[in-house]
DRENGULUM-70023 format. One record per residue: residue number from 1; residue in one letter; x negated, y, z of N, C-alpha, C in turn. Coordinates in Angstrom, 3 decimals, decimal comma. Each point is the difference from the previous one (the first is absolute). Example, Ala and Ser with C-alpha at 12.3 -4.5 7.8 and 13.67 -1.06 7.14 Angstrom:
<rs>
<r 1 'A' <-13,190 -5,690 7,800> <0,890 1,190 0,000> <-0,900 1,200 0,000>>
<r 2 'S' <0,350 1,050 -0,720> <-0,820 1,190 0,060> <0,770 1,090 0,730>>
</rs>
This chain:
<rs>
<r 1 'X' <10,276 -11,220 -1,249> <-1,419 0,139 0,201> <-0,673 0,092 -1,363>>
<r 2 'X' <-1,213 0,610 -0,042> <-0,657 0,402 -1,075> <-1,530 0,364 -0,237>>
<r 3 'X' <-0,520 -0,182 -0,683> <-1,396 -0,074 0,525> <-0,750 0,331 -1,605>>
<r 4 'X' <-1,335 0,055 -0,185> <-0,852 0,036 -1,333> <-0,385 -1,191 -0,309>>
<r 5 'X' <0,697 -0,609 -0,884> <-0,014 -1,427 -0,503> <-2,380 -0,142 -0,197>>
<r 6 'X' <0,289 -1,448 0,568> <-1,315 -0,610 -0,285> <0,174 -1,129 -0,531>>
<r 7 'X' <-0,994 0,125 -0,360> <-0,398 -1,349 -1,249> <-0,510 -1,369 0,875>>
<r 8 'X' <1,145 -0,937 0,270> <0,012 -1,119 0,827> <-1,611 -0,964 -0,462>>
<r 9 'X' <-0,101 0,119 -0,878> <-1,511 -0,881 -0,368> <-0,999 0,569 0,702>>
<r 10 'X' <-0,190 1,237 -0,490> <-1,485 0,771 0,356> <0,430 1,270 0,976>>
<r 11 'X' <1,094 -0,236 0,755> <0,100 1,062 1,267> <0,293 1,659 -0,281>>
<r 12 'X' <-0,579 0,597 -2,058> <-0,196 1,174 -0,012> <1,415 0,579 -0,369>>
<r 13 'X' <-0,459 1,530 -0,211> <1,354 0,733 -0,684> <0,335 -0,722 -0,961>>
<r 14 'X' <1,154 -0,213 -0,309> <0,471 -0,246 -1,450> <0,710 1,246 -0,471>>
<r 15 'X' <-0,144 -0,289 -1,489> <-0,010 1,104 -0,480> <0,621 -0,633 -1,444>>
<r 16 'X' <1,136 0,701 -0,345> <0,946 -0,553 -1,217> <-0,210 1,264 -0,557>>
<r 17 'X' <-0,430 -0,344 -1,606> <-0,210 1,060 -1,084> <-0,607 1,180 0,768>>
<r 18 'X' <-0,649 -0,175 1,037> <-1,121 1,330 0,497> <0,573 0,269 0,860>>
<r 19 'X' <0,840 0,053 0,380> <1,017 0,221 1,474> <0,339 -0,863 1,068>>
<r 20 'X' <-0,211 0,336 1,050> <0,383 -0,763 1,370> <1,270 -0,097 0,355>>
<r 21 'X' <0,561 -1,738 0,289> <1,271 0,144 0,411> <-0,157 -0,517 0,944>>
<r 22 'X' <2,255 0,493 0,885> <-0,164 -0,169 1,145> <0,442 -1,536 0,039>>
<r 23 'X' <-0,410 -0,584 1,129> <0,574 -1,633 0,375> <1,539 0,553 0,962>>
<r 24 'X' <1,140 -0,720 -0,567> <1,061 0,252 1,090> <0,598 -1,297 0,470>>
<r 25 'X' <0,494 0,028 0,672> <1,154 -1,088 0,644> <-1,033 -1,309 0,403>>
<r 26 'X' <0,191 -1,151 -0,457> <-0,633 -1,447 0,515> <-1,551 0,287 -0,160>>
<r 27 'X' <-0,223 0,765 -1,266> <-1,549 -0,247 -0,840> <-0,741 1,065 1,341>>
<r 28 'X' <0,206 1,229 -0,118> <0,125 0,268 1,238> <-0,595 -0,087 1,669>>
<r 29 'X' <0,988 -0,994 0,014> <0,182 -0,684 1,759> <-1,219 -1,003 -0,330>>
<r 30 'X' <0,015 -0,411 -1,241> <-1,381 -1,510 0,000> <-1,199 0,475 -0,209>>
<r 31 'X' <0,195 1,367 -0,627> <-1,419 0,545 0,023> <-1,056 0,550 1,166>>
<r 32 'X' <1,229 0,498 0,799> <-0,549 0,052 1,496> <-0,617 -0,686 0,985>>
<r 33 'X' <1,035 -1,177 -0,515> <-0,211 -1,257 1,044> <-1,447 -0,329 -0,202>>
<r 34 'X' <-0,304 0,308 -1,072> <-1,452 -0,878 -0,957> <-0,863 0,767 0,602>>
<r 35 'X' <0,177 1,392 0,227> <-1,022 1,210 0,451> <0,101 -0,334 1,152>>
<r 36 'X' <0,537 -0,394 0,901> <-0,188 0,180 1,401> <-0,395 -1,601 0,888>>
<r 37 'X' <0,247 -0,778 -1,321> <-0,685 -1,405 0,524> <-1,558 -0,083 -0,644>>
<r 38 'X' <-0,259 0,855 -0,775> <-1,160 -0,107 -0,891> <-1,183 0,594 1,315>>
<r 39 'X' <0,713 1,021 -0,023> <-1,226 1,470 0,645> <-0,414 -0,334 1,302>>
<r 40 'X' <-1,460 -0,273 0,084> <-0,965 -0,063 0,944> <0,538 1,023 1,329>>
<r 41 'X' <0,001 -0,241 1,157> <-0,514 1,207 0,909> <-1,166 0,984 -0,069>>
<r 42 'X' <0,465 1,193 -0,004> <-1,209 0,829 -0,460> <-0,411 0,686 -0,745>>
<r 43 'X' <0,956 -0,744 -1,243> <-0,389 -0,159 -1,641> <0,838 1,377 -0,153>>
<r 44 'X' <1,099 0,913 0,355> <0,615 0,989 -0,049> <-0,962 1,152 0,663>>
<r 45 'X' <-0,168 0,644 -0,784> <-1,228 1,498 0,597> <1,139 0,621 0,367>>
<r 46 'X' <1,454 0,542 -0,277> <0,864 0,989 0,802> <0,304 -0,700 1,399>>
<r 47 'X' <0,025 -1,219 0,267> <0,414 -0,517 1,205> <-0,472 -1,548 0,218>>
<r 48 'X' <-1,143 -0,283 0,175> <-1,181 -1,452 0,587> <0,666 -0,375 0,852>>
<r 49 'X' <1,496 0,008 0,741> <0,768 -0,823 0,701> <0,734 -1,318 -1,126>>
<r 50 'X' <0,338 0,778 -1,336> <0,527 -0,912 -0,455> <-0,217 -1,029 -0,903>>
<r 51 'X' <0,193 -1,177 -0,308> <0,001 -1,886 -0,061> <-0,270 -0,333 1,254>>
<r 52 'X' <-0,785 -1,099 -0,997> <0,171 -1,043 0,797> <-1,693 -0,502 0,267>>
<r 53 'X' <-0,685 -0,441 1,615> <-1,214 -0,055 -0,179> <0,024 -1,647 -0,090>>
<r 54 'X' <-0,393 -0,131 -1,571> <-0,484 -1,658 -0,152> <-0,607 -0,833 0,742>>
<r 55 'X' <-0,755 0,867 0,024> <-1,918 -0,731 0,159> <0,511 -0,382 1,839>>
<r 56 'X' <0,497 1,281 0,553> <0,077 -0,363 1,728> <0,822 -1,176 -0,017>>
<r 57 'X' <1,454 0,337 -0,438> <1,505 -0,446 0,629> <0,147 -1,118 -0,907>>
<r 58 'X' <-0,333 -0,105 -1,181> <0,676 -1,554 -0,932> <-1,447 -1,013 -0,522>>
<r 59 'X' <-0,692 0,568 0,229> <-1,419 -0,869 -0,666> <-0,491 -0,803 0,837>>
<r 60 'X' <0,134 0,330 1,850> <-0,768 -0,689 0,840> <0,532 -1,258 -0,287>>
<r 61 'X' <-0,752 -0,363 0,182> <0,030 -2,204 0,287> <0,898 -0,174 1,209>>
<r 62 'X' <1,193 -0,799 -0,204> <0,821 -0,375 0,992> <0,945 1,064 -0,110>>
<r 63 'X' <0,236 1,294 -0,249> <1,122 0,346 0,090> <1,626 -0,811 -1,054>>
<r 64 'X' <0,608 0,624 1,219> <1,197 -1,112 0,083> <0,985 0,193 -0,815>>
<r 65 'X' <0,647 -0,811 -1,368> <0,923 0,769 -0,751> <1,011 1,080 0,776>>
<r 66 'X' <0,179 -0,302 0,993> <1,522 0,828 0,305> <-0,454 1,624 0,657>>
<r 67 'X' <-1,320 -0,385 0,621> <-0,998 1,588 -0,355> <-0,062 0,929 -1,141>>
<r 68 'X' <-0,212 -1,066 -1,160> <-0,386 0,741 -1,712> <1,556 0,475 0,046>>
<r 69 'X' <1,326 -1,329 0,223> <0,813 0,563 -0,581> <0,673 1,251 0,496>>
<r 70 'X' <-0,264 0,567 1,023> <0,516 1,167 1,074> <-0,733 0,877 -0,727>>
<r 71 'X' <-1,713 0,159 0,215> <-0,855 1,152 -0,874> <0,917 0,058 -0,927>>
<r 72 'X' <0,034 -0,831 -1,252> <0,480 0,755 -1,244> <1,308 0,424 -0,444>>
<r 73 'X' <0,956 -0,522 1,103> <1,257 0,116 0,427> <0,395 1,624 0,224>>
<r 74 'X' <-1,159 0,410 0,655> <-0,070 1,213 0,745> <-0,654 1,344 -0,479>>
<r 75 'X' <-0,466 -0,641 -1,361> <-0,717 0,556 -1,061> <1,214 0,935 -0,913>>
</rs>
């Protein structure tokens, strides 16, 4: 797997000596993970199906850990 490396602090391109590299193998797989637990529902203009909706599914009062842990499980 392979992807356009981002800059884990501030989310942006990184860019070594003016050039963009790619993320492969673990760096990668964790960078994804980060993008797809990060990103709002909605927040994607090619496709507003995908994350996760906070505010509905993990913010209400009383929802139940083993709820959160399925949502983000499923994320």
């Amino acid at each position: 797997m392979s992807d356009i490396a981002l800059d884990p602090a501030t989310g942006d391109l990184l860019l070594v000596a003016g050039a963009a590299r790619l993320a492969t193998g673990a760096e990668a797989v964790a960078q994804s993970w980060a993008s797809h637990l990060t990103m709002f529902r909605g927040e994607c203009f090619l496709d507003r199906s995908l994350g996760i909706d906070y505010q509905a599914d993990l913010l209400e009062k009383g929802t139940r850990p083993a709820v959160m842990r399925a949502i983000l499980a499923q994320a």
